[in-house]
C-alpha positions in Angstrom: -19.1 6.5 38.1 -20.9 8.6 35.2 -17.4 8.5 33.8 -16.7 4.6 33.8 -20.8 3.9 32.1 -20.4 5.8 29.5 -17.1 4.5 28.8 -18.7 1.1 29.5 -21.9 2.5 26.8 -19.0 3.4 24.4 -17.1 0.3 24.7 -20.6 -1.4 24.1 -21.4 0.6 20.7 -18.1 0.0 19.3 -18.8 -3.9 20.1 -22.3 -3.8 18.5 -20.8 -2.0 15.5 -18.2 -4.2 14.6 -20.3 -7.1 15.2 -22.8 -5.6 12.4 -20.1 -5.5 9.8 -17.8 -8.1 10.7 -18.8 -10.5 7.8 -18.8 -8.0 5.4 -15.4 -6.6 6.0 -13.6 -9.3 6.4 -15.0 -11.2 3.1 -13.8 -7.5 1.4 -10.1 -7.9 3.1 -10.1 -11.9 2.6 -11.3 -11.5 -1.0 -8.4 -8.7 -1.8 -5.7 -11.0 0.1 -6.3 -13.8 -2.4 -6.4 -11.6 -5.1 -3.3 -9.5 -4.1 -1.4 -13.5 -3.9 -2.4 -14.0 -7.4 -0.9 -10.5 -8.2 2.0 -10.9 -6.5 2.7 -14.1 -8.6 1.6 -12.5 -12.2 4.0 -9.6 -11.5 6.8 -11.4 -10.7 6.0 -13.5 -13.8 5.4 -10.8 -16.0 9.2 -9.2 -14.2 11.2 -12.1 -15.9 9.6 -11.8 -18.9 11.7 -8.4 -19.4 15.0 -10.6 -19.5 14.0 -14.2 -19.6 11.3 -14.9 -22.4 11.8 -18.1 -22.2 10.8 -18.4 -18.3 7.6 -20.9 -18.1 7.7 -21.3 -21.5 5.4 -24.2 -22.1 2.6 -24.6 -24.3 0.3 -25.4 -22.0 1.3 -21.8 -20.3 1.7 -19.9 -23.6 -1.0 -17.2 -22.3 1.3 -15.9 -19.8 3.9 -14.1 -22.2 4.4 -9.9 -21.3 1.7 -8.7 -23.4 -0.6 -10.7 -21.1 0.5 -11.2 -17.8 1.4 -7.7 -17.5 -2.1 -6.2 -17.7 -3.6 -9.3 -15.7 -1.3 -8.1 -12.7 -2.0 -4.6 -12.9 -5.5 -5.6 -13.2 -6.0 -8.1 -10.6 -3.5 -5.9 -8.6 -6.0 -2.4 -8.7 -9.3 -4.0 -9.4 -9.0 -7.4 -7.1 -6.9 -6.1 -4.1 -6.8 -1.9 -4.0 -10.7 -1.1 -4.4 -11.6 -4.2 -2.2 -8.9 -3.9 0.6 -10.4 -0.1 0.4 -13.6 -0.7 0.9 -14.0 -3.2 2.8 -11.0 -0.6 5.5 -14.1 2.0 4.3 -16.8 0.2 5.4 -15.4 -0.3 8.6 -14.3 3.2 9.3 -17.4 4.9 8.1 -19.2 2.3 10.7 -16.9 3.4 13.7 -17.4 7.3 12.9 -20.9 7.4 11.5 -21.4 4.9 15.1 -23.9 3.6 12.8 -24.4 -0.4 12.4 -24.9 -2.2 9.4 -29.0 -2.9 8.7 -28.3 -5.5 5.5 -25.1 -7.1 4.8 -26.8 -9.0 2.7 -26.4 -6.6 0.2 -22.7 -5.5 0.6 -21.6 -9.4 0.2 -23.6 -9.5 -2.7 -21.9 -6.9 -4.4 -18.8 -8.4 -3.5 -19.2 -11.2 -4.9 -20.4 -9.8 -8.2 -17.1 -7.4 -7.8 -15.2 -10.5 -8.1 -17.3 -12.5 -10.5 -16.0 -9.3 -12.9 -12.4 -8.9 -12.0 -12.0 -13.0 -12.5 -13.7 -12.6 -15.9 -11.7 -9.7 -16.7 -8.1 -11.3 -15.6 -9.1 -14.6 -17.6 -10.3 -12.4 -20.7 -6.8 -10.7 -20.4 -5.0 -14.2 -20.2 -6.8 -16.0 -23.1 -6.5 -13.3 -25.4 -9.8 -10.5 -25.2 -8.5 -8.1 -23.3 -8.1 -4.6 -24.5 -4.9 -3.4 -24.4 -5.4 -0.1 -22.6 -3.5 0.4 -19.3 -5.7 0.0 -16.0 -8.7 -0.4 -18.5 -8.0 -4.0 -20.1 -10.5 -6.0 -19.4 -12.5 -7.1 -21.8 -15.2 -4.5 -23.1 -18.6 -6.6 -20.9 -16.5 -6.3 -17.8 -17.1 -2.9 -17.0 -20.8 -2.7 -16.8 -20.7 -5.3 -14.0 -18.0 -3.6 -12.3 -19.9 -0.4 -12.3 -23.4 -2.7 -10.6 -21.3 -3.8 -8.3 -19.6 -0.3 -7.1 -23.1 1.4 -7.4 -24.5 -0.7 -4.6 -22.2 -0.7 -2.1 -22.1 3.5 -2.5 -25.5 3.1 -2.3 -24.9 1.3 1.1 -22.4 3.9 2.0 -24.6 6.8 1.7 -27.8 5.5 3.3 -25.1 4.9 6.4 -23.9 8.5 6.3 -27.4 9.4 5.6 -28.1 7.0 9.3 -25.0 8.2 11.6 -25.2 9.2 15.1 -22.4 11.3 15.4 -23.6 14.6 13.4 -20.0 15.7 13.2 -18.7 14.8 9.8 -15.1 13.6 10.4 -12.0 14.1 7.7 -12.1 10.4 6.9 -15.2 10.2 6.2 -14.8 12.9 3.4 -12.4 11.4 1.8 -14.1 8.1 2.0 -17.6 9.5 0.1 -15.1 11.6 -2.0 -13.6 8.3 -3.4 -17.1 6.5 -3.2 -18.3 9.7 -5.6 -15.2 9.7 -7.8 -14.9 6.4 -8.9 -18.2 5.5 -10.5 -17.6 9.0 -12.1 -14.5 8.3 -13.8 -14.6 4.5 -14.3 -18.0 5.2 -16.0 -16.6 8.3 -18.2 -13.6 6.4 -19.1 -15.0 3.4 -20.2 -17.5 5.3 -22.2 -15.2 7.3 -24.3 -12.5 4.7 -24.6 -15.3 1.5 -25.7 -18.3 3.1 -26.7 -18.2 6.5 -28.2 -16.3 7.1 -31.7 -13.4 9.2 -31.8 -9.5 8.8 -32.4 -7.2 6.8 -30.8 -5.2 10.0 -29.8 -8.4 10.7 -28.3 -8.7 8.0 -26.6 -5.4 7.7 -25.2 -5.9 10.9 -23.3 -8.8 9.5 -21.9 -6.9 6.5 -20.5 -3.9 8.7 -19.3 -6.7 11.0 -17.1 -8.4 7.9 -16.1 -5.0 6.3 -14.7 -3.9 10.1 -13.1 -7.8 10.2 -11.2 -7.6 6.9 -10.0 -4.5 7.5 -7.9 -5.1 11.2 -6.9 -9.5 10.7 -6.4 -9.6 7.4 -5.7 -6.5 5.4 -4.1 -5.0 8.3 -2.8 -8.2 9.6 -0.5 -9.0 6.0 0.9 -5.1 5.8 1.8 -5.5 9.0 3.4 -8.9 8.1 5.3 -7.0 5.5 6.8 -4.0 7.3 7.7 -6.5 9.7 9.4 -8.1 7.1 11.3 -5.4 5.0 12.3 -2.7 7.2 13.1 -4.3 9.2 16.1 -6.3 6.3 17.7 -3.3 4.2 18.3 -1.2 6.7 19.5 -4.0 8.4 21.6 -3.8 12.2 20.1 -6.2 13.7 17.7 -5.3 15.2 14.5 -3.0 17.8 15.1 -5.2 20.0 12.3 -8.6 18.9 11.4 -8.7 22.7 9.5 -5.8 21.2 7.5 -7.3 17.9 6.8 -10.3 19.7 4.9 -8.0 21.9 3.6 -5.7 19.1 1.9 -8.9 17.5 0.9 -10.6 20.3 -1.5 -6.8 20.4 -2.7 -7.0 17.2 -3.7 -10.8 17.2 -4.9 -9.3 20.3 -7.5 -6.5 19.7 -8.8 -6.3 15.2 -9.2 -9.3 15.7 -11.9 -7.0 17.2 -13.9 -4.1 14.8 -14.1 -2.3 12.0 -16.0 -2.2 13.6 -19.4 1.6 15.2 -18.6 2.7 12.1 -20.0 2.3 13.1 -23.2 3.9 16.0 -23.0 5.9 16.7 -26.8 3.1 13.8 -28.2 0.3 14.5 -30.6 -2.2 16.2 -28.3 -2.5 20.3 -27.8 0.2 21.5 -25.8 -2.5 23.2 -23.6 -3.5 19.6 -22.2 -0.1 18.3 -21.2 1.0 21.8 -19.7 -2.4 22.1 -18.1 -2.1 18.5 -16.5 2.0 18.9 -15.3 0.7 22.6 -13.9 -1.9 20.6 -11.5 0.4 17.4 -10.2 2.8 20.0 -9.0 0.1 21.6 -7.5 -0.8 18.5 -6.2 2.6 19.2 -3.8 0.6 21.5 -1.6 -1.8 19.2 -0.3 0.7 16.6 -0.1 2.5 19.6 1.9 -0.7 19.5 4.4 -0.8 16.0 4.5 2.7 15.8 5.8 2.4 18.7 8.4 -0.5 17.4 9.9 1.0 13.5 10.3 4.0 15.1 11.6 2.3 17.2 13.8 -0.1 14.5 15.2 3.1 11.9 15.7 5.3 14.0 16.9 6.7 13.1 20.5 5.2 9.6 20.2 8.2 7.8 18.8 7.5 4.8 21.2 4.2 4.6 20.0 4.9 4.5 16.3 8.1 1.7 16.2 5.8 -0.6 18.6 2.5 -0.4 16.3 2.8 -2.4 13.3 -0.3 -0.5 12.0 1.1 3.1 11.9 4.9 1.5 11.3 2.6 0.5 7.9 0.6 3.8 8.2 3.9 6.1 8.1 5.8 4.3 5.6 3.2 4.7 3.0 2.5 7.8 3.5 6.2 8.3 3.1 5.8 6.5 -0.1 3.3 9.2 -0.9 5.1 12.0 -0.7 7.9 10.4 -2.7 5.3 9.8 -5.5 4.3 12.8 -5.5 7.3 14.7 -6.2 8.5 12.6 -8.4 5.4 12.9 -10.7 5.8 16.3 -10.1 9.4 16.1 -11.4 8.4 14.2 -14.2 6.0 17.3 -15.8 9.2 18.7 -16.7 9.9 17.9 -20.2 13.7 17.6 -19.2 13.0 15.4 -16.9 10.0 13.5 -18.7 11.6 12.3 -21.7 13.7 10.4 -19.7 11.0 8.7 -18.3 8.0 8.8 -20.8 9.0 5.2 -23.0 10.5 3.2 -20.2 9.8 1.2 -17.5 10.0 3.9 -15.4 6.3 4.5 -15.9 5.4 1.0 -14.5 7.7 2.0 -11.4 5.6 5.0 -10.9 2.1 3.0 -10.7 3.8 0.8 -8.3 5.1 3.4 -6.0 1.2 4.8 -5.9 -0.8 1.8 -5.7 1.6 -0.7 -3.9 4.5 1.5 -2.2 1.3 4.1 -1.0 -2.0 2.4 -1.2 -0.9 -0.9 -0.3 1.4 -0.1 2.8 -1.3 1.9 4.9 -3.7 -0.1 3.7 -1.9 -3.3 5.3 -1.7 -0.7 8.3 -5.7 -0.6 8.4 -5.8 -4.8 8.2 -3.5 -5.2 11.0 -5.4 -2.5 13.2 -8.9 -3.3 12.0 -8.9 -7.5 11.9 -8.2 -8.1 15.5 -10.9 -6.2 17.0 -13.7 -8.0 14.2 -12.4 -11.6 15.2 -11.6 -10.6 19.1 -8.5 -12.6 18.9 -4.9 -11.0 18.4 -2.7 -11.8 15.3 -0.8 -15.4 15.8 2.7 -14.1 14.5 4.2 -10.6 15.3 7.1 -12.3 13.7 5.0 -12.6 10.1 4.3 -8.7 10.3 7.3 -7.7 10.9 8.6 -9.8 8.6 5.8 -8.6 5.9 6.9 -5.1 6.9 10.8 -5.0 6.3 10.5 -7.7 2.9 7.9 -4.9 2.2 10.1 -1.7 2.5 13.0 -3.6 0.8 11.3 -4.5 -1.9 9.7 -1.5 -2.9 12.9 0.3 -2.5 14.3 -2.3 -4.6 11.6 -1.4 -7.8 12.2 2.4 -7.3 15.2 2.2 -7.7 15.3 -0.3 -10.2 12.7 1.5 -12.1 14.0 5.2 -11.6 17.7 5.0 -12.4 17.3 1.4 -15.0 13.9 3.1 -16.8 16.8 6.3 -17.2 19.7 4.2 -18.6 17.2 2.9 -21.1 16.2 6.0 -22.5 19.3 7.3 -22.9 19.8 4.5 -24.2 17.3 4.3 -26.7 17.7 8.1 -27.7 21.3 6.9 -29.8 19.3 6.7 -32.6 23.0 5.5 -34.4 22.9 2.4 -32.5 21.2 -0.7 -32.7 18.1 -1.3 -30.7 19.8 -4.5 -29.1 22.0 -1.8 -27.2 19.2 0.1 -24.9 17.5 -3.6 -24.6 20.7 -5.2 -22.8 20.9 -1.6 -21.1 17.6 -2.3 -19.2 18.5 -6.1 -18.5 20.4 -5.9 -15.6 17.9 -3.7 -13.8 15.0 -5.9 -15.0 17.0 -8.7 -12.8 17.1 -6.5 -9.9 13.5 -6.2 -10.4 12.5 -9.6 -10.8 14.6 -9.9 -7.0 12.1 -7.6 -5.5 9.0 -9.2 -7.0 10.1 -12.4 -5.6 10.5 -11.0 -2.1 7.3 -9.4 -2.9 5.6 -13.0 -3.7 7.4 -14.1 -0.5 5.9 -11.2 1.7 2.0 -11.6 0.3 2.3 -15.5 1.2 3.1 -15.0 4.8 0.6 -11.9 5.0 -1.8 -14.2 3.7 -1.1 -16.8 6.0 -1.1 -14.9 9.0 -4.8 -13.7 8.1 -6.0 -17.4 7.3 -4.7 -18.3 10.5 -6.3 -15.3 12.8 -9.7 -16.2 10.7 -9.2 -19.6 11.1 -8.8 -19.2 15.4 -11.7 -16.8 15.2 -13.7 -19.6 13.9 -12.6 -21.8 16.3 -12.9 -19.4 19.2 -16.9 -18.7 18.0 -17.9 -22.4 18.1 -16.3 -22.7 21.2 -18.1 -19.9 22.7 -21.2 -20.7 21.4 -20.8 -24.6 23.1 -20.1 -23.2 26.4 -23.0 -20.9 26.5 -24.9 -24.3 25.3 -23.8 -26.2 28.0 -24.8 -23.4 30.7 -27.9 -23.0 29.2 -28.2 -26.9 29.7 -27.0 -26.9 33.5 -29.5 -23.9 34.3 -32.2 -25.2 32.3 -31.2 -28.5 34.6 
């Protein structure tokens, strides 16, 4: 009997949690879907561009040539869906294991909404013709200071509920959740500084950009990814974390070494050879928390096969992780200069930001959604069918753009290395792979609309489900009060 109340008091405290951040979270997850849709169509878009210049070109739609459309997608891709789909998964994890409810969401929507006040200014700046130019970093110069507001007071938020938690144990998600919280007003701010305000050379400030890109992958998508994974992975299958010694230990691997990343790109370029060296020396180190990660997840899954193919959360969970460890290596790979300067001036480099932030982040983010949605809106997803549709068009289509990217981005190096042939040649060398790619994009488009739909629709029965609730307990109220 002691047993069964306080598994009835725990069932409770979950209940009262969710039910403090339920608005929040889901305005965080609905907010990135719509966003993530309007990616999904800007990259296929900016796809055909490579090989059709001429596709949607009308005057009235003159503003979405390459140069354009290509850093609105990456931008509405990071800024609109990663950091929002991660924190609004973060917000609701660091509820559950802080067992902490939220005092003011007030504040939280708030700074959502002035989040996405400053990606849609920032997308529309990039489309009409102000943005900047600088991978991950083009919106135009105002952007960023409402950006950081907006960042700054949901950490705030975060920290007053760590600060508030029940639990006194200080699990491995949460780590990595702070960590990122920490990390990115750090180098977002630091970035933007030396790229827009403070004088210095553009060689300068190229470097800044390339460690700004590296951090945001390793400190800040890669650690909310992992959180999740964390989470998700051992509470649907029923085991704990095979490790949590390991967990810490691949976090302060991370925390080391990702500060120090992104500038291998330039290796051979016009920098010191100390920076690139020092930079291609810490991604491979990177491989030995990656090595943790995987033993752990293995470790914690192993035996459970049944559990993993019939949970559409850690079927999402594993494959990105998967998609992780591929990353990794091949960054890791590419801080060889034999390697590298096959895949430094191609679109190779573009297939590598995809495999972190969509093949990665993306996958166990969609993991998180599919796990975390039902239990705010107490009502079960409406089409199995849809996610397991989203989850194979997903899979295929990545695989599509690593490969398309990988061996196509190679060919056009080569290709562009015969420096006794005419330019025309490497161009047609990348085409047919640039078709390939535009394939995957489209299945990508066709994946995002039906993952969008499905959560329109469970919100949309939620809705429907709280009015009706709310008119039953009317009419009772009536009949007693009668």
């Amino acid at each position: 009997m002691a047993q069964d109340k306080v598994a009835q008091e725990d069932i409770q405290r979950r209940t009262e949690i969710d039910s403090s951040v339920k608005f929040p979270v889901l305005f965080f997850i609905t907010s990135a879907a719509v966003w993530l849709t309007l990616a999904a169509l800007l990259g296929f878009v900016q796809q055909m561009k490579l090989h059709s210049p001429g596709f949607l070109d009308f005057s009235f739609l003159h503003f979405l040539n390459y140069g354009r459309s290509n850093p609105a997608f990456m931008g509405a891709l990071v800024y609109g869906w990663a950091i929002q789909a991660g924190v609004g998964v973060g917000i609701w994890i660091m509820a559950r294991l802080c067992r902490a409810e939220v005092k003011n969401p007030v504040t939280l929507i708030v700074a959502g909404h002035f989040w996405n006040l400053g990606v849609l200014i920032g997308v529309l700046g990039i489309l009409f013709g102000h943005g900047t130019s600088i991978e991950w970093l083009a919106f135009p110069k105002a952007v960023w200071p409402i950006l950081c507001g907006a960042f700054s007071l949901i950490v705030i938020w975060l920290v007053t509920m760590f600060h508030r938690r029940q639990d006194k144990e200080v699990y491995i998600s949460v780590w990595y959740i702070l960590g990122a919280c920490f990390w990115f007003p750090w180098i977002f701010i630091t970035a933007n500084l030396f790229i827009h305000i403070f004088p210095g050379s553009a060689v300068a400030k190229a470097a800044t950009n390339a460690w700004f890109m590296g951090s945001m992958i390793y400190l800040v998508l890669a650690p909310i990814g992992l959180a999740s994974a964390y989470y998700i992975i051992p509470k649907v299958i029923g085991r704990p974390v095979h490790s949590a010694q390991l967990g810490y230990y691949g976090f302060w691997g991370l925390a080391v070494f990702g500060g120090w990343t992104g500038i291998q790109k330039f290796m051979g370029g016009p920098l010191p050879a100390w920076m690139p060296a020092i930079s291609g020396a810490a991604v491979i180190l990177m491989l030995i928390p990656v090595l943790i990660v995987t033993v752990n997840q293995i470790m914690t899954i192993k035996g459970k096969s049944i559990e993993v193919n019939s949970s559409p959360a850690v079927r999402f969970t594993v494959a990105g992780i998967s998609f992780f460890i591929i990353y990794c290596v091949f960054s890791a790979l590419n801080s060889f200069l034999a390697v590298g300067k096959f895949t430094q001036l191609s679109f190779t480099s573009l297939g590598t930001q995809l495999l972190a932030v969509y093949g990665f982040f993306s996958m166990t983010i969609f993991g998180a959604i599919y796990f975390i949605v039902p239990r705010l809106t107490g009502t079960e997803w409406p089409s199995l069918k849809r996610i397991n549709s989203h989850f194979m068009l997903s899979i295929y289509a990545m695989g599509t753009l690593l490969v398309v990217h990988l061996f196509g981005g190679v060919w056009q190096s080569a290709a562009y290395g015969k420096f006794d042939a005419p330019l025309e040649n490497a161009i047609s060398a990348g085409k047919p792979y640039a078709i390939g790619g535009s394939v995957a994009w489209a299945v990508i488009v066709f994946a995002t609309l039906g993952f969008l739909m499905n959560l329109v629709s469970i919100l949309s029965r939620s809705g429907r489900s709280e009015i009706v609730s709310k008119f039953v307990k009317y009419i009772g109220g009536q009949e007693n009060s009668g």
